[in-house]
mmCIF file of the N, C-alpha and C atoms, coordinates in Angstrom:
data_MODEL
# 
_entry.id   MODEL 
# 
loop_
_atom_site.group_PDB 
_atom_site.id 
_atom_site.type_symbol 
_atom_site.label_atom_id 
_atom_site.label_alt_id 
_atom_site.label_comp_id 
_atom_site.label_asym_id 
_atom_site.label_entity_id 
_atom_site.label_seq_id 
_atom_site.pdbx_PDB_ins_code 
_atom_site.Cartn_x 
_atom_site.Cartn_y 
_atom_site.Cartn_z 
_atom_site.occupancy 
_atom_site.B_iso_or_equiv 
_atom_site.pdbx_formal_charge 
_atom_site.auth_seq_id 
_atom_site.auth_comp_id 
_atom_site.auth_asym_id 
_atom_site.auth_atom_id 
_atom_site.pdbx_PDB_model_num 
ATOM 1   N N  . UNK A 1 1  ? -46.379 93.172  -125.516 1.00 0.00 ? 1  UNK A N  1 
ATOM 2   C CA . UNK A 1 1  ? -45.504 92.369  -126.364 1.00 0.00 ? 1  UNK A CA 1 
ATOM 3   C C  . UNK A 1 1  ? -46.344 91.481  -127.272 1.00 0.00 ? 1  UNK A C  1 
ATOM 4   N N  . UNK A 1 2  ? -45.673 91.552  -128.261 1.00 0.00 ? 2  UNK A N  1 
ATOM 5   C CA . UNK A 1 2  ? -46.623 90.092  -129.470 1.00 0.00 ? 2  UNK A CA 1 
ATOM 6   C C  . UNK A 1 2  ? -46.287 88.857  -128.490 1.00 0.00 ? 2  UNK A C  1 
ATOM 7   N N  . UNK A 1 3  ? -47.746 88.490  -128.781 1.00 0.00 ? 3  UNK A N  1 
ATOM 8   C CA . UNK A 1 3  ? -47.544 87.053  -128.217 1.00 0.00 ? 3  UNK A CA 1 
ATOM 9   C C  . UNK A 1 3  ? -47.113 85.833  -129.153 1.00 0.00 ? 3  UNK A C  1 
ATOM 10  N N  . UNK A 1 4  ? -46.873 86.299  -130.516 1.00 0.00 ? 4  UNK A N  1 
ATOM 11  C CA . UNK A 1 4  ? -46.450 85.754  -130.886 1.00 0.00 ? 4  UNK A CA 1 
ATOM 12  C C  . UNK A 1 4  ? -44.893 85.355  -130.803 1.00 0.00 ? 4  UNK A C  1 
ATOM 13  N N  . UNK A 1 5  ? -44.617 85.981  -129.865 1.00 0.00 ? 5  UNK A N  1 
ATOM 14  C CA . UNK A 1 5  ? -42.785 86.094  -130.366 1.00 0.00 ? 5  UNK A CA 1 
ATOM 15  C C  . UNK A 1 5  ? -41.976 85.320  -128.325 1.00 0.00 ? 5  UNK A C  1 
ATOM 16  N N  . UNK A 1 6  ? -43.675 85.436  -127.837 1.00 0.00 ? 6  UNK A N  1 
ATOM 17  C CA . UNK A 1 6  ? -43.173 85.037  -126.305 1.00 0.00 ? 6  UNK A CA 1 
ATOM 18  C C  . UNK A 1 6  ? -44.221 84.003  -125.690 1.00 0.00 ? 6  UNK A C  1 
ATOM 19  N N  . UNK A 1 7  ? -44.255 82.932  -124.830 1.00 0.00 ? 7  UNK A N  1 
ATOM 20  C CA . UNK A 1 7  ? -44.975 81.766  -125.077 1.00 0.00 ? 7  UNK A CA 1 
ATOM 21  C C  . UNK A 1 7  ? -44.779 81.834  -122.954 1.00 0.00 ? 7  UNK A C  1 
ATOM 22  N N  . UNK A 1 8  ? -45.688 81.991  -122.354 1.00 0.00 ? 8  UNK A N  1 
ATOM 23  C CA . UNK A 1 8  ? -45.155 81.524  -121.320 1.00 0.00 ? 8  UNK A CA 1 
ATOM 24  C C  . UNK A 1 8  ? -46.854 80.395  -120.637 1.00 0.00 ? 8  UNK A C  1 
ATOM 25  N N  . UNK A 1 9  ? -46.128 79.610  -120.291 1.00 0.00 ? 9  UNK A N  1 
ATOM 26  C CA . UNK A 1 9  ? -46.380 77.992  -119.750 1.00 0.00 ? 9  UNK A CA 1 
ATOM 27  C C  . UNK A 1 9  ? -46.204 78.219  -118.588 1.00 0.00 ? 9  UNK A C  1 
ATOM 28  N N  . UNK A 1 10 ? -46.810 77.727  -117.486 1.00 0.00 ? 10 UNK A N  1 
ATOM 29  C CA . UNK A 1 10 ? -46.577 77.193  -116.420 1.00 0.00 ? 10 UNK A CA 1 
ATOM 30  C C  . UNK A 1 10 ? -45.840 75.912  -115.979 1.00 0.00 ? 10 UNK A C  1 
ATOM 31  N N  . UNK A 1 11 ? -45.394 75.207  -117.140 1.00 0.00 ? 11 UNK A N  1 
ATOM 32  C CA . UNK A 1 11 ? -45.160 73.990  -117.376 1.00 0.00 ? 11 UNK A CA 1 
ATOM 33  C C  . UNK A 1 11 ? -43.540 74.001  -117.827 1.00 0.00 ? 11 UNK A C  1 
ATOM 34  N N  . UNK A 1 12 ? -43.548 75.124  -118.240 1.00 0.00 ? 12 UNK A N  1 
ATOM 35  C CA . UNK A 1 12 ? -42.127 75.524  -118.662 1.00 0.00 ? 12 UNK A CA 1 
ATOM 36  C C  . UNK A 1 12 ? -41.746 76.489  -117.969 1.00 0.00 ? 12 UNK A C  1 
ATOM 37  N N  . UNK A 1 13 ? -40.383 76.252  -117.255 1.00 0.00 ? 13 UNK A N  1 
ATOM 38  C CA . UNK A 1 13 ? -39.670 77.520  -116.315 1.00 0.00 ? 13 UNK A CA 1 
ATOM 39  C C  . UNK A 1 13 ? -40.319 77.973  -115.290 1.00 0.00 ? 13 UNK A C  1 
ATOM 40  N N  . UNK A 1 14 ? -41.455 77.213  -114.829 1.00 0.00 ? 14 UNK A N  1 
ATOM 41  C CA . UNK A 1 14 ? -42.383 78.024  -113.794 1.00 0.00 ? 14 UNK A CA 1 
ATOM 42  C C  . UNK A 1 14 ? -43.429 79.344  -114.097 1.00 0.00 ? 14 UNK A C  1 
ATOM 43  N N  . UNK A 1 15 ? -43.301 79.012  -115.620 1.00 0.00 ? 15 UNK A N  1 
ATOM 44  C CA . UNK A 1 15 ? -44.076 80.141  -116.319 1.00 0.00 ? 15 UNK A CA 1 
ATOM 45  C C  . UNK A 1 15 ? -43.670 81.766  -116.552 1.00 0.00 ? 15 UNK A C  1 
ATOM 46  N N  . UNK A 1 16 ? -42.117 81.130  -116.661 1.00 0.00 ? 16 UNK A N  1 
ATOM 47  C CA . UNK A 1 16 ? -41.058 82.567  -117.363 1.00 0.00 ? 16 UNK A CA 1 
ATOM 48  C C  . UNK A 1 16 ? -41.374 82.574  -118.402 1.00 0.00 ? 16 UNK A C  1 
ATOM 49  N N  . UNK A 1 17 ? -41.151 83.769  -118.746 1.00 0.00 ? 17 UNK A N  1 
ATOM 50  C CA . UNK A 1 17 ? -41.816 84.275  -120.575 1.00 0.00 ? 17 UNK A CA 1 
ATOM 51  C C  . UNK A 1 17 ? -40.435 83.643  -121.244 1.00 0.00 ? 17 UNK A C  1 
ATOM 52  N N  . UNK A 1 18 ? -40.521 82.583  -122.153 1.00 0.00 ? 18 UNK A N  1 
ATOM 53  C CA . UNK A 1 18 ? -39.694 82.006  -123.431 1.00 0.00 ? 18 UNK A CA 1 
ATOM 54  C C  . UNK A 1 18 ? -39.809 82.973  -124.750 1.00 0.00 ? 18 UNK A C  1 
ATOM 55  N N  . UNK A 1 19 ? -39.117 82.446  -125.381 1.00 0.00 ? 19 UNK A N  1 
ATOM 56  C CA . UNK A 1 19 ? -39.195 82.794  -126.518 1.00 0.00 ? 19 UNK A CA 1 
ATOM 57  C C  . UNK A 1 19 ? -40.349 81.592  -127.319 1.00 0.00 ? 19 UNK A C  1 
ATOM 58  N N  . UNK A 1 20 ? -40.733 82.181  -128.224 1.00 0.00 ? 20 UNK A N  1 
ATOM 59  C CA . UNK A 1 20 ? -42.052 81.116  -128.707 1.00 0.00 ? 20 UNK A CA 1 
ATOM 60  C C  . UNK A 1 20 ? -40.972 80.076  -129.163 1.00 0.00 ? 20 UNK A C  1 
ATOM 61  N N  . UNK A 1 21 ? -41.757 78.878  -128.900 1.00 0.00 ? 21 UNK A N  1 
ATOM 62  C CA . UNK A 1 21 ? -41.395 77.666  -130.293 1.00 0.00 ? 21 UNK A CA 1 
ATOM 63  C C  . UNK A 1 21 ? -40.145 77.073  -129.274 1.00 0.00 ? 21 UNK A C  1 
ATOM 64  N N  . UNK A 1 22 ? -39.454 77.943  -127.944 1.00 0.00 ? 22 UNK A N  1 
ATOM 65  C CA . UNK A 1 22 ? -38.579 77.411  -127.419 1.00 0.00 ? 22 UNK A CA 1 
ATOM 66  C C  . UNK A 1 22 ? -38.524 77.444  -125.940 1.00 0.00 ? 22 UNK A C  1 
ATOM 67  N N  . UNK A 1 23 ? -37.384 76.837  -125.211 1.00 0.00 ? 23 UNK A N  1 
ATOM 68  C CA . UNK A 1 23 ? -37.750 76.573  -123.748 1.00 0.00 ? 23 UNK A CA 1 
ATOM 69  C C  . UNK A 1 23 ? -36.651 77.899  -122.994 1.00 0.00 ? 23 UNK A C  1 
ATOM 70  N N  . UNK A 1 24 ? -36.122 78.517  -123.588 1.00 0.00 ? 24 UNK A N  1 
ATOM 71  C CA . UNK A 1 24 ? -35.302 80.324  -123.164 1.00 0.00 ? 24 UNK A CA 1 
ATOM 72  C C  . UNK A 1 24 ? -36.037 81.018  -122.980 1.00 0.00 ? 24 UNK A C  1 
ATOM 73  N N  . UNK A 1 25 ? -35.370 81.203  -121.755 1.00 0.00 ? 25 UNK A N  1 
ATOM 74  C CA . UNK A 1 25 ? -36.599 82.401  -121.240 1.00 0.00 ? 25 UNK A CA 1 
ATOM 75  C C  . UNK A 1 25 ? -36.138 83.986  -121.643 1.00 0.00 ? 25 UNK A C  1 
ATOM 76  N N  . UNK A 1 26 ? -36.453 84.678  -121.982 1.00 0.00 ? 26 UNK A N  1 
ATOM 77  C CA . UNK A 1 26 ? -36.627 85.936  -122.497 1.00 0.00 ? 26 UNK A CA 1 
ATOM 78  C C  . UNK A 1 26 ? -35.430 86.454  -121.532 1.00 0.00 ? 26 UNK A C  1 
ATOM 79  N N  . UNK A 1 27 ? -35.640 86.474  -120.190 1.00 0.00 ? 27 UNK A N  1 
ATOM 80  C CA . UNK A 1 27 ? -34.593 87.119  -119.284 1.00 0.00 ? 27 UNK A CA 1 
ATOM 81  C C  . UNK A 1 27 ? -32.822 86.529  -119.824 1.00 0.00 ? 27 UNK A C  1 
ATOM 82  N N  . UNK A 1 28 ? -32.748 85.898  -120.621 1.00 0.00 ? 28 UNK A N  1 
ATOM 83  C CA . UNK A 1 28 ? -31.776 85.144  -120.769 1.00 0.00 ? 28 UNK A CA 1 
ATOM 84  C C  . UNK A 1 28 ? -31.072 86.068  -121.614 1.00 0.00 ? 28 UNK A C  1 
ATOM 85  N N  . UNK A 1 29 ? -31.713 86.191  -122.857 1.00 0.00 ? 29 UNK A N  1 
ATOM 86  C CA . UNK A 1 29 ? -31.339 87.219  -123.616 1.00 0.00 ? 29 UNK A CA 1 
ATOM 87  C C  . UNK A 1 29 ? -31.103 88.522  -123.276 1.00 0.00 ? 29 UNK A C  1 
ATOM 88  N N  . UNK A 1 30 ? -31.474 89.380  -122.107 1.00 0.00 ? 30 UNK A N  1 
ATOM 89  C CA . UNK A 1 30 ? -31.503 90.765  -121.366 1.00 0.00 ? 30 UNK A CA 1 
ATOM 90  C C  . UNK A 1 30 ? -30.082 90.666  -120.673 1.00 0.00 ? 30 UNK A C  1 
ATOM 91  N N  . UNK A 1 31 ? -29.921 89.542  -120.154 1.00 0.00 ? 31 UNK A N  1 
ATOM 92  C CA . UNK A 1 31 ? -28.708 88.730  -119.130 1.00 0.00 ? 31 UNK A CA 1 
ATOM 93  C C  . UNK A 1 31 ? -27.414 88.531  -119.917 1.00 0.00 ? 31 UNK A C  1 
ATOM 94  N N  . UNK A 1 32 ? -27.266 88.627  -121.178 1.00 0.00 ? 32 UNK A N  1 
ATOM 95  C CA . UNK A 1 32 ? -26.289 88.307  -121.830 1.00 0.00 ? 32 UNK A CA 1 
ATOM 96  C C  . UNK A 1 32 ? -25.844 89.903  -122.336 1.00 0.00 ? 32 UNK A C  1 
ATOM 97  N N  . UNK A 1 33 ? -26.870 90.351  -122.421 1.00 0.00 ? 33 UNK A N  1 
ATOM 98  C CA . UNK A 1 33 ? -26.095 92.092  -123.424 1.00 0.00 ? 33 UNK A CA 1 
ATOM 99  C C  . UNK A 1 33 ? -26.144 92.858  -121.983 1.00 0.00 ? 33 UNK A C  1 
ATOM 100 N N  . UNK A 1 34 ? -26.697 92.522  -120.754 1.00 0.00 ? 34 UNK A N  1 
ATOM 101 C CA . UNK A 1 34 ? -26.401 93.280  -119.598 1.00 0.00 ? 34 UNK A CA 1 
ATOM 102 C C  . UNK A 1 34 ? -24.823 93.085  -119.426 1.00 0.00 ? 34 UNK A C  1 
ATOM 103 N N  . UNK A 1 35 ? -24.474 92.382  -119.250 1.00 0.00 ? 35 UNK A N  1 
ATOM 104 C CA . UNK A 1 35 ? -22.906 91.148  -118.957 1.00 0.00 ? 35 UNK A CA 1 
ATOM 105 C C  . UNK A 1 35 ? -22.098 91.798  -120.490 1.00 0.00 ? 35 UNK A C  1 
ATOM 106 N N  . UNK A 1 36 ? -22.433 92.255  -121.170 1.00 0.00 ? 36 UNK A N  1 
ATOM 107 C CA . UNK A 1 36 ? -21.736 92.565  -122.295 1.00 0.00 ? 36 UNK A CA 1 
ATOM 108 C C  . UNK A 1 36 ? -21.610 92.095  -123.521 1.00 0.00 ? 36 UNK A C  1 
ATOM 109 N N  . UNK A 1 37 ? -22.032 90.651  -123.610 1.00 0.00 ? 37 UNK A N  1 
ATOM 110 C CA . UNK A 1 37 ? -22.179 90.078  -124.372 1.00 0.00 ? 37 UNK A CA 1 
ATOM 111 C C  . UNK A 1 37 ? -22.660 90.371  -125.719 1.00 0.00 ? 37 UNK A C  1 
ATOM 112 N N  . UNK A 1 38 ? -22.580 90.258  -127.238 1.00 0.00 ? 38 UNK A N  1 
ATOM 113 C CA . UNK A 1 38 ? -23.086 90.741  -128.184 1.00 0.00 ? 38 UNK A CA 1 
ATOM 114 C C  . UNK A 1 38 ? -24.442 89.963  -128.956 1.00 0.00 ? 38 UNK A C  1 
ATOM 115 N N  . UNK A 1 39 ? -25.011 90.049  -129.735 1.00 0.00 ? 39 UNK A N  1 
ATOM 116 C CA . UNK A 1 39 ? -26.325 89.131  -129.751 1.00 0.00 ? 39 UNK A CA 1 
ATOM 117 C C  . UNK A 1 39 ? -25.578 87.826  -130.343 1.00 0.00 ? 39 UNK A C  1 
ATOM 118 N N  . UNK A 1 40 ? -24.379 88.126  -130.812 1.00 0.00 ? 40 UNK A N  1 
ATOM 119 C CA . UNK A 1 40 ? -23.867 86.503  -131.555 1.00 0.00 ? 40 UNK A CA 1 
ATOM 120 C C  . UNK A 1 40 ? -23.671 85.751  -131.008 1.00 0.00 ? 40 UNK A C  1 
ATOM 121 N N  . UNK A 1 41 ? -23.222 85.747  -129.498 1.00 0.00 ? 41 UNK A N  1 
ATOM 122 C CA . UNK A 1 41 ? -22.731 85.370  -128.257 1.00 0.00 ? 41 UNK A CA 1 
ATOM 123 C C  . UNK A 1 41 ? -24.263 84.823  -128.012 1.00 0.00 ? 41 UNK A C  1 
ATOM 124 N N  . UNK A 1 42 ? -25.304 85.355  -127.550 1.00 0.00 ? 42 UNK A N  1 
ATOM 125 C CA . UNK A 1 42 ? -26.500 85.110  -127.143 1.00 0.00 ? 42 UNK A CA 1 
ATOM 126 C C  . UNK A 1 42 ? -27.237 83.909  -128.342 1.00 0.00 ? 42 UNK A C  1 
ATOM 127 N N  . UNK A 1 43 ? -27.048 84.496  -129.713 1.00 0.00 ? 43 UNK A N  1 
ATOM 128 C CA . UNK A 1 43 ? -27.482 83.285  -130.496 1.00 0.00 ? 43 UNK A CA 1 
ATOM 129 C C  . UNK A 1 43 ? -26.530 81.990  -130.737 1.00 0.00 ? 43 UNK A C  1 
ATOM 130 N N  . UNK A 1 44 ? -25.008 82.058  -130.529 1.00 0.00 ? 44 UNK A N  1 
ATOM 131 C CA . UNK A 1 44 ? -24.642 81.001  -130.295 1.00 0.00 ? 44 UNK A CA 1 
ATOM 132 C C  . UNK A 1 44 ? -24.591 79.860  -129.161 1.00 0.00 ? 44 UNK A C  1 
ATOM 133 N N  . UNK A 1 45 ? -24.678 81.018  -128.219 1.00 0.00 ? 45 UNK A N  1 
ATOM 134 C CA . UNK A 1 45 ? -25.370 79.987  -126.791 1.00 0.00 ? 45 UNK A CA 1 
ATOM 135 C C  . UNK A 1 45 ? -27.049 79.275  -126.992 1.00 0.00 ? 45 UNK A C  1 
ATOM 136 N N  . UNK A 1 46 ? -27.592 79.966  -127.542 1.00 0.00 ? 46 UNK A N  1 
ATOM 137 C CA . UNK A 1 46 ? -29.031 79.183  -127.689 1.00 0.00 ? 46 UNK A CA 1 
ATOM 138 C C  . UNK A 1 46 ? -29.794 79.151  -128.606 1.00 0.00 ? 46 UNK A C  1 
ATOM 139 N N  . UNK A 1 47 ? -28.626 78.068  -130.380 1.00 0.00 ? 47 UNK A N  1 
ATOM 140 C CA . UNK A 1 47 ? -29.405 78.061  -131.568 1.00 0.00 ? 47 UNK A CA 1 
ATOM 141 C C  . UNK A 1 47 ? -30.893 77.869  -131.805 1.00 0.00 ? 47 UNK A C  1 
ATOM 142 N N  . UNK A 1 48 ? -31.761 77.434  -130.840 1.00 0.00 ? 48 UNK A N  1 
ATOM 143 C CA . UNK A 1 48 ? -32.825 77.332  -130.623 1.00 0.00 ? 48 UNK A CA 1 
ATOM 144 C C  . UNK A 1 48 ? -33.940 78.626  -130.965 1.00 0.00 ? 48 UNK A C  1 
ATOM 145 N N  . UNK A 1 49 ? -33.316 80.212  -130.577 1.00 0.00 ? 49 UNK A N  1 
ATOM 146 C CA . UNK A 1 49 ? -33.953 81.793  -131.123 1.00 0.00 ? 49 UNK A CA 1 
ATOM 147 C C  . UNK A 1 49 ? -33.122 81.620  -132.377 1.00 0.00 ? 49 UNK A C  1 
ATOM 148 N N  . UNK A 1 50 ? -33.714 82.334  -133.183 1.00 0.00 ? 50 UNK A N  1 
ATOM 149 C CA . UNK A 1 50 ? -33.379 82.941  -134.130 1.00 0.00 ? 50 UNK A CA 1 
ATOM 150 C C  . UNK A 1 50 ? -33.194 84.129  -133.886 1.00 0.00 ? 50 UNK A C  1 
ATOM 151 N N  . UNK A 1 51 ? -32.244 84.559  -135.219 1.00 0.00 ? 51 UNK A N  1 
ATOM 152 C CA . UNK A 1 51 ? -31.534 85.987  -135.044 1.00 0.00 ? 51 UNK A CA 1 
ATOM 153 C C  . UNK A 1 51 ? -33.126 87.191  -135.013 1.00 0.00 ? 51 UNK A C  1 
ATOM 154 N N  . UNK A 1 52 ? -34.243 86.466  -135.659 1.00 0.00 ? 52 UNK A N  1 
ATOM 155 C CA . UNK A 1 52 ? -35.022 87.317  -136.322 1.00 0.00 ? 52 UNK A CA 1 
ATOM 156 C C  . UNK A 1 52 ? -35.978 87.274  -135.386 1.00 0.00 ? 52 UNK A C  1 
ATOM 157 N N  . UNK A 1 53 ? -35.619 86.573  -133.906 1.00 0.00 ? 53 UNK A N  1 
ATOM 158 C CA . UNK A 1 53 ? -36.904 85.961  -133.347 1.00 0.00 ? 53 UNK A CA 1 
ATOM 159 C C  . UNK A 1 53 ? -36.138 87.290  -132.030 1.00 0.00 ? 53 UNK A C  1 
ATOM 160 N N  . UNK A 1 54 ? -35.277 87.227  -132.249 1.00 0.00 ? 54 UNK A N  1 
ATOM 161 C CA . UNK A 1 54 ? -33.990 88.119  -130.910 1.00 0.00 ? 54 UNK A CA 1 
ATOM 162 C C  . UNK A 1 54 ? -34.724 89.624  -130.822 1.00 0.00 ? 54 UNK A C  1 
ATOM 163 N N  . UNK A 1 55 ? -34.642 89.372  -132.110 1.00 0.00 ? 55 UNK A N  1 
ATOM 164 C CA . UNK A 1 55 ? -34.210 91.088  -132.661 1.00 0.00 ? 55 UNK A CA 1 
ATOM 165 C C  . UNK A 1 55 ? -35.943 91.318  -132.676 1.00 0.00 ? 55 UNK A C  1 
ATOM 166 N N  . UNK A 1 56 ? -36.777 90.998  -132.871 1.00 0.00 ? 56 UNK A N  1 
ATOM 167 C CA . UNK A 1 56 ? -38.149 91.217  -132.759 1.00 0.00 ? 56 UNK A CA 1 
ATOM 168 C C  . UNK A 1 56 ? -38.533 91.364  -131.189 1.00 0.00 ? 56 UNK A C  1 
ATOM 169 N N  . UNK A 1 57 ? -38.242 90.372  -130.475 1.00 0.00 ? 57 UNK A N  1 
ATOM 170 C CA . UNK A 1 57 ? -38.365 90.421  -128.998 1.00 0.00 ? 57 UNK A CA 1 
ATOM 171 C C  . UNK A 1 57 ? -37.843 91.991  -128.456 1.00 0.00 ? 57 UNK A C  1 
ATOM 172 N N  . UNK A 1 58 ? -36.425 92.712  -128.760 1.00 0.00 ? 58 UNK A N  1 
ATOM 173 C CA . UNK A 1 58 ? -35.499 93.070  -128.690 1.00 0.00 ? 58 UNK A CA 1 
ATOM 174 C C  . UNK A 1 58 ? -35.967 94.640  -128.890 1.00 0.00 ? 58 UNK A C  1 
ATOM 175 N N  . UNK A 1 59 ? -36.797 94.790  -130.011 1.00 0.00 ? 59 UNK A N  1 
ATOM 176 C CA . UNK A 1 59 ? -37.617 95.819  -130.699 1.00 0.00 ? 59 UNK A CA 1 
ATOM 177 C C  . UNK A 1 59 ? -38.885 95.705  -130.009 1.00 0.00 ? 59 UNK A C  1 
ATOM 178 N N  . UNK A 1 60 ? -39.570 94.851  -129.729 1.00 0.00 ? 60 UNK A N  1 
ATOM 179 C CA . UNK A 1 60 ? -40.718 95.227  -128.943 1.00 0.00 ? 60 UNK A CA 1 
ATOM 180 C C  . UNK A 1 60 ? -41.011 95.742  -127.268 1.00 0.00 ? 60 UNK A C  1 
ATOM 181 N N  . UNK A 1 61 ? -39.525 95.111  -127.011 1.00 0.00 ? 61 UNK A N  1 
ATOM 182 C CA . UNK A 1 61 ? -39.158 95.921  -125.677 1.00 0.00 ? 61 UNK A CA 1 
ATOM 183 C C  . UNK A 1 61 ? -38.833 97.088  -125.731 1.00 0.00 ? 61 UNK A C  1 
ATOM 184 N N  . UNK A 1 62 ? -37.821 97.809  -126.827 1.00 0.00 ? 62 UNK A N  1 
ATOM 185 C CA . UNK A 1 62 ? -37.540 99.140  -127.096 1.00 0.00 ? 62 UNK A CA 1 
ATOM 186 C C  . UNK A 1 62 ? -38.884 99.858  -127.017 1.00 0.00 ? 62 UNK A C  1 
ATOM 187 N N  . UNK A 1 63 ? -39.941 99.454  -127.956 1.00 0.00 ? 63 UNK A N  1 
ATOM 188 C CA . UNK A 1 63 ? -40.959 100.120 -127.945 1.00 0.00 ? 63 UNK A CA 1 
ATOM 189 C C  . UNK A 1 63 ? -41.939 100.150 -126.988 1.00 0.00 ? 63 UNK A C  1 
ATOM 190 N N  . UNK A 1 64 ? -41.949 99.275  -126.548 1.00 0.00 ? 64 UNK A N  1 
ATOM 191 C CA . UNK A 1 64 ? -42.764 99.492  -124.893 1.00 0.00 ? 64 UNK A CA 1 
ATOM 192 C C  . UNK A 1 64 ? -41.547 100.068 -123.628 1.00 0.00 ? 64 UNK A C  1 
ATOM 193 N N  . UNK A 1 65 ? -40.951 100.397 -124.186 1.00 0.00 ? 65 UNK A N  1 
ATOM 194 C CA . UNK A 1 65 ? -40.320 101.781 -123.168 1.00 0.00 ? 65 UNK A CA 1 
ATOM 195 C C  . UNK A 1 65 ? -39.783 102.757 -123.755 1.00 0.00 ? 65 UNK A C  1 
ATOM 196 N N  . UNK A 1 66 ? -40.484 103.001 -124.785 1.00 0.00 ? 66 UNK A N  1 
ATOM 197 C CA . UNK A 1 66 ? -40.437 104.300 -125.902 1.00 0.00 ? 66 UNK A CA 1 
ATOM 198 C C  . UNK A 1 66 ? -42.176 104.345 -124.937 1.00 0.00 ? 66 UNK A C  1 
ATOM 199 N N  . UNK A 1 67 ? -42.845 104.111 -124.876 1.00 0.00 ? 67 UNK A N  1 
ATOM 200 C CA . UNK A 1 67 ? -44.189 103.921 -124.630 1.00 0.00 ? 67 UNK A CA 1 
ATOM 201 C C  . UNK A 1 67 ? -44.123 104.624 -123.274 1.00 0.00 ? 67 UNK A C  1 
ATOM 202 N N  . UNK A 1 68 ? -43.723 104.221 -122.369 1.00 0.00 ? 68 UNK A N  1 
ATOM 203 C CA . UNK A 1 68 ? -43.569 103.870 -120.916 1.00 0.00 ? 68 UNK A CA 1 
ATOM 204 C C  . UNK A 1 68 ? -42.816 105.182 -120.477 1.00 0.00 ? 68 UNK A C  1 
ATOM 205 N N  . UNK A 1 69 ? -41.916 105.547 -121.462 1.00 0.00 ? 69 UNK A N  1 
ATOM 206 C CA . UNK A 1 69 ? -41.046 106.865 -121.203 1.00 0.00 ? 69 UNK A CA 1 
ATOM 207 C C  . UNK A 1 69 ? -41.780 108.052 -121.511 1.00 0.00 ? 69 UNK A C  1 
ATOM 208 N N  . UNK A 1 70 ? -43.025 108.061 -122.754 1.00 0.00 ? 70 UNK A N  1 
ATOM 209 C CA . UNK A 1 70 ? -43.150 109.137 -122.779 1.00 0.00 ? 70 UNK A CA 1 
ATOM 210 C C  . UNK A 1 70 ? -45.128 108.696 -122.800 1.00 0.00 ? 70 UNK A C  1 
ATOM 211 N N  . UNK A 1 71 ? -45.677 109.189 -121.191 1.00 0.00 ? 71 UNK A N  1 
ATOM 212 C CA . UNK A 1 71 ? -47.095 108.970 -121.566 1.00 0.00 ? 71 UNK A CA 1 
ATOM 213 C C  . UNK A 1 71 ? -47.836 110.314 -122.018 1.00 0.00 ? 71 UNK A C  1 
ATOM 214 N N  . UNK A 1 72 ? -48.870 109.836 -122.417 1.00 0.00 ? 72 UNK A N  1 
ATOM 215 C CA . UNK A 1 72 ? -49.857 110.496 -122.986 1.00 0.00 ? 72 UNK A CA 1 
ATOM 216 C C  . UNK A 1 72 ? -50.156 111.599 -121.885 1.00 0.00 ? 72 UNK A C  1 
# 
């Protein structure tokens, strides 16, 4: 994953992967579209991500199990 887009602290959450720049932990966002939820739902619960910060996180997970699904 870019580390730019995920920040994890020991200091924050016990050192759950956040989203950069904020104190949400990444699982939060997985937890909301598991439950059904749509990403508007997820960005209105925590104006803190951005839509562009979601959707990057969101895409780099796709691709590390585009990765993961098909090895070399």
């Amino acid at each position: 994953m870019n580390k730019h887009l995920i920040t994890v602290d020991p200091d924050i959450h016990s050192g759950a992967p956040v989203f950069a720049g904020t104190r949400v932990p990444i699982k939060t966002l997985f937890d909301h579209l598991e439950a059904g939820d749509p990403l508007e739902v997820f960005l209105s619960d925590f104006p803190s991500v951005s839509r562009e910060l979601a959707v990057d996180v969101l895409e780099e997970a796709r691709a590390a199990l585009t990765v993961d699904a098909h090895p070399a």
